[in-house]
Structure formats: C-alpha cells, structure tokens
C-alpha positions in Angstrom: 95.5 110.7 133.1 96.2 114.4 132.3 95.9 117.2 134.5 92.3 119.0 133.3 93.2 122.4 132.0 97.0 122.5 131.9 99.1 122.4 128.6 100.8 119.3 129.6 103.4 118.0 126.4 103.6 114.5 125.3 105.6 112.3 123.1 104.3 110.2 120.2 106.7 108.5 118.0 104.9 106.5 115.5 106.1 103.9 113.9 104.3 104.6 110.6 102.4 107.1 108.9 98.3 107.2 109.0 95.6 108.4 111.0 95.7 107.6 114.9 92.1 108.7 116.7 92.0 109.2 120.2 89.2 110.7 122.8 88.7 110.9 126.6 87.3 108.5 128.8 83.9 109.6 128.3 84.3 109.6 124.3 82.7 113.3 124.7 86.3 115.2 123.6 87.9 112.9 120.2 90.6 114.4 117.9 93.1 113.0 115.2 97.1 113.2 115.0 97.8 113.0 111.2 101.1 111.3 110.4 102.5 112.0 107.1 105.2 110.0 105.9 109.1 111.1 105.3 110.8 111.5 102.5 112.4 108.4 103.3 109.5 106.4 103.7 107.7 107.1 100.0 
C-alpha cells in the first residue's frame, strides 16, 4: 500500500506493449499506463 498523499516513485517494466488498468482498493480512483512499443519490437 502507498502512503496517501505523498509522490511515492515506482517501477514498472512490462514485458509488452498494451493497455494495463489499475485502481485503488475501493475501485473509486482507476487510471491507465499506456505502453507503446519500441522500435525494436514493431
């Protein structure tokens, strides 16, 4: 769990490109990371 209210970083190393949801516990807060692929990957 993250501290609430603190920029806190994290890592996220994907292992392909897509769309990855996520949201909090409580489904109330929900947002997107958008992975584009490299130009080694097309």
């Amino acid at each position: 769990m993250l501290p609430q209210g603190q920029e806190v970083p994290v890592e996220f190393t994907p292992d392909k490109a897509g769309e990855f949801t996520f949201h909090c516990g409580m489904n109330m807060v929900r947002g997107q990371l958008i992975v584009k692929p490299n130009s080694a990957e097309k």
